[in-house]
N, C-alpha and C positions, 0 to 999 in steps of 0.2 A: 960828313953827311948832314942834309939840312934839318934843323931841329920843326918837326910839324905840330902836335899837339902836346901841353903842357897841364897837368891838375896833380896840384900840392907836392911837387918835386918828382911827379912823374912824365919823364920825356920822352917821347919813342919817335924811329926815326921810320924812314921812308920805305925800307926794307923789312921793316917790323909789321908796317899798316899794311904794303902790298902782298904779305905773307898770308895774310887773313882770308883773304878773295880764294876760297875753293870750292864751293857748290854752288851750282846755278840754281838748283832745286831743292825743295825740302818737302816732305811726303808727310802732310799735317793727319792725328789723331784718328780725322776719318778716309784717311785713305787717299783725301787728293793733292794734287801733284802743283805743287803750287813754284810759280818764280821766284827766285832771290834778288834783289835788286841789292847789287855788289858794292855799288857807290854808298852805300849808308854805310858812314864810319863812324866811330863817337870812341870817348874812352873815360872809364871810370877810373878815382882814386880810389873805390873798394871795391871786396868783391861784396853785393846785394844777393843775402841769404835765401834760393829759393827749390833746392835738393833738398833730399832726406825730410819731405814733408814739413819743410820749415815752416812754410804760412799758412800747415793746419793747426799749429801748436799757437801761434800766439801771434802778435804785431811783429812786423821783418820789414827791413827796410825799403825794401822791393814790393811788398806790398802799399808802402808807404808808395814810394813812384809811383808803380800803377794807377793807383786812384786816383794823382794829385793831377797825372796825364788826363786820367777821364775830366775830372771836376775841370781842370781849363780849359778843355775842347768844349765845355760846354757853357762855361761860365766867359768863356772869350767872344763866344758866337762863333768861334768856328764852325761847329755841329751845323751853322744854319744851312751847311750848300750840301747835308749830306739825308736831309729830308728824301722820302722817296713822293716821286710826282704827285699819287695820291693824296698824302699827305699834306703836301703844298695846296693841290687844291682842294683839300677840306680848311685851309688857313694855318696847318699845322707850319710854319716857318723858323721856329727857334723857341727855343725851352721858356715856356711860361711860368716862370716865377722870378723873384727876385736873387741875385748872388745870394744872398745870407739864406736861401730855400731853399739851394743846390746843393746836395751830396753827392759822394760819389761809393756805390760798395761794390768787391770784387769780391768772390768765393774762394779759399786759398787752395785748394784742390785745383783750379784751372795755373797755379803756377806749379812748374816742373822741375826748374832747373834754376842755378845762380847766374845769377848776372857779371862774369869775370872782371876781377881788375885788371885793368890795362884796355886795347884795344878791341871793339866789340864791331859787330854787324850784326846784318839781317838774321842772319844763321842763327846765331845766340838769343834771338828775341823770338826764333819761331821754336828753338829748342824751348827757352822759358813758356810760351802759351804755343804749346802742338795741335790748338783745337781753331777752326776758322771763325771763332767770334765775332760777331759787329756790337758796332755800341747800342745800345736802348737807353729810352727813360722810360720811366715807370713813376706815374704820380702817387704819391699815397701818404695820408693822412700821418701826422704826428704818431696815433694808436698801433696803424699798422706797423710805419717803419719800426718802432719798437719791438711787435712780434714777430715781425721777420729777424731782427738781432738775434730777437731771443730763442726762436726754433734755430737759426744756423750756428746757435753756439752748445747746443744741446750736448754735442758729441765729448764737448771738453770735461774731463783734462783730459788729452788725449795718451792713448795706452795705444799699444798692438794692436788690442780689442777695440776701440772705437776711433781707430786709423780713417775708417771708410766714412764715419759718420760727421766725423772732425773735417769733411772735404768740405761740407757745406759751410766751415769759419770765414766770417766775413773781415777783409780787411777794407779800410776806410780812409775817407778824405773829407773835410769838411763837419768832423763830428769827433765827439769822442766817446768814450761807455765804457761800462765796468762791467764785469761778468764777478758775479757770487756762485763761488765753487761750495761755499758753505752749503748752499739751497740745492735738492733736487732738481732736475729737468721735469716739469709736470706732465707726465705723454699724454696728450691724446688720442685721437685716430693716427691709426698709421696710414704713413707716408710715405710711399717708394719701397726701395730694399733694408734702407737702412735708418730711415728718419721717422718721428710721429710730430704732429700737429700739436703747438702748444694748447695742452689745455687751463692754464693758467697763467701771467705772467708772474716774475719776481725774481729772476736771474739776474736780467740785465738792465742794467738804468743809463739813459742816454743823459750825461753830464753836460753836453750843451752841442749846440748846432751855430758853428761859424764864433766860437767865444757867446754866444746870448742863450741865453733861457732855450729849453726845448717846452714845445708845446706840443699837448698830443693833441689838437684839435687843426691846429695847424695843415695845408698841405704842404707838400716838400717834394721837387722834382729830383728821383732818384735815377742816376746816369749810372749802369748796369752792362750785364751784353744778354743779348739774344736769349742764352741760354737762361738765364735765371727770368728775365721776361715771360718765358715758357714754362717756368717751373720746376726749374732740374733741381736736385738734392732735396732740399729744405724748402726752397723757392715758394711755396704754397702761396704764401701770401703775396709776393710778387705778381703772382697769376691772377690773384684775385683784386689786387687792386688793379693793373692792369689792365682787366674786364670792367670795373669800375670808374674808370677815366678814361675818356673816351682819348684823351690826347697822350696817351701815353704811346708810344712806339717804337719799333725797330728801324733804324734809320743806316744808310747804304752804308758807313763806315767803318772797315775792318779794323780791329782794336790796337792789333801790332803796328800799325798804320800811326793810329792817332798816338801812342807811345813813342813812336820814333818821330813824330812831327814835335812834340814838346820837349823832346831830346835835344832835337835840333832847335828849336824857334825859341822856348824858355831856358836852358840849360846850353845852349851852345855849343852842344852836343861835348858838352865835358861834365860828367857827374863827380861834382865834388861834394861839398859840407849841400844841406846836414841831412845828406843819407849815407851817412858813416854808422850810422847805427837806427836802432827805431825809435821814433820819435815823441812816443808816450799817448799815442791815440785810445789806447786802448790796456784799458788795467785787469788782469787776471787776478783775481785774489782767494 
């Protein structure tokens, strides 16, 4: 049998890959009925932890992916052909700011499921995000991006009891931060079902953006989806910066999309080193 894909001594053959291919469709979070496009193959030497609420507790490898997919989609200029027409013609055409301004955060609540070692498709990437995400940027200020950290991590350490609240942990690309478990969460106004508005900061301190100095005065183009654009869990501030930058936006591209394009085009659609484990973005202490 011919040997097709290989990462860190794992080989599987042609009867292993065509094994995979069995749903056309996958019926996403809100009910719609969406295609599978069969041909996307890829295969990992781990499995990327993202069941049993792994990337509301802390940094996971898979979270690590995720973002790193958003931040190149956007830092590559891919993003630029995925502007909606609007957009275009107000001059919106690709992310205004410099790489070393680009982050990328993802909510760990929107991941579901692990990403299996061995051979992967469509199927397992709409299991991991069951929700129809597209990408967004959201401009905001050195100040904000830190309150927004610091409201989505309110819920930690995460218990049974703040299972729901721990959805809003943000994982990341392009930054790193520490969370002080030592320090209360300062609530504010409440927010949603299970979140309040920081009324203080002092949890979490962003340790640097791209390796350099963070600056709160700074702005900083943050690569998102949809839902946090709008505000979901925590998101307050996302909304609000948002509304405050006029160039911020929701742009045509579906997330599972651009996840499997950087599978494919930067990873060669074989996940090996180094998301064998998580890669220290993020310090819980």
């Amino acid at each position: 049998m011919k040997r097709l894909l290989s990462v860190t001594g794992l080989v599987l053959t042609l009867c292993q890959i065509l094994s995979l291919a069995s749903a056309a469709t996958f019926t996403d979070a809100h009910g719609n009925v969406i295609e599978l496009d069969e041909t996307l193959q890829a295969v990992s030497a781990f499995t990327l932890p993202g069941a049993d609420n792994a990337a509301r507790k802390g940094e996971t490898s898979l979270g690590d992916l995720w973002t790193d997919a958003l931040l190149w989609f956007a830092a590559s200029h891919s993003i630029d052909t995925a502007f909606e027409e609007d957009d275009v013609t107000a001059g919106i055409t690709s992310v205004d700011a410099e790489e070393d301004h680009i982050v990328a955060l993802w909510n760990g609540g929107n991941i579901r499921a692990d990403l299996p070692e061995g051979v992967f498709g469509a199927e397992q990437l709409a299991e991991i995000l069951p929700y129809p995400n597209k990408v967004a940027v959201v401009y905001m200020t050195g100040a904000q991006l830190l309150e927004a950290l610091e409201a989505a991590s309110q819920g930690l350490p995460f218990t049974e009891d703040t299972a729901d609240a721990c959805a809003s942990f943000m994982q990341v690309a392009g930054l790193t931060y520490s969370v002080d478990l030592t320090r209360a969460y300062d609530r504010g106004e409440e927010y949603g079902k299970h979140w309040f508005k920081a009324a203080s900061l002092g949890r979490v301190t962003i340790q640097d953006v791209h390796g350099k100095p963070f600056h709160p005065d700074d702005l900083y183009a943050v690569i998102t989806s949809n839902a946090n654009f709008n505000g979901m869990d925590s998101s307050y501030m996302f909304q609000q910066a948002a509304e405050e930058h006029e160039k911020s936006t929701i742009t045509t591209a579906v997330v599972r999309d651009v996840v499997w394009e950087y599978i494919a085009t930067v990873l060669n659609n074989q996940i090996g080193e180094p998301y064998g484990e998580a890669q220290g973005r993020i310090q819980i202490r």
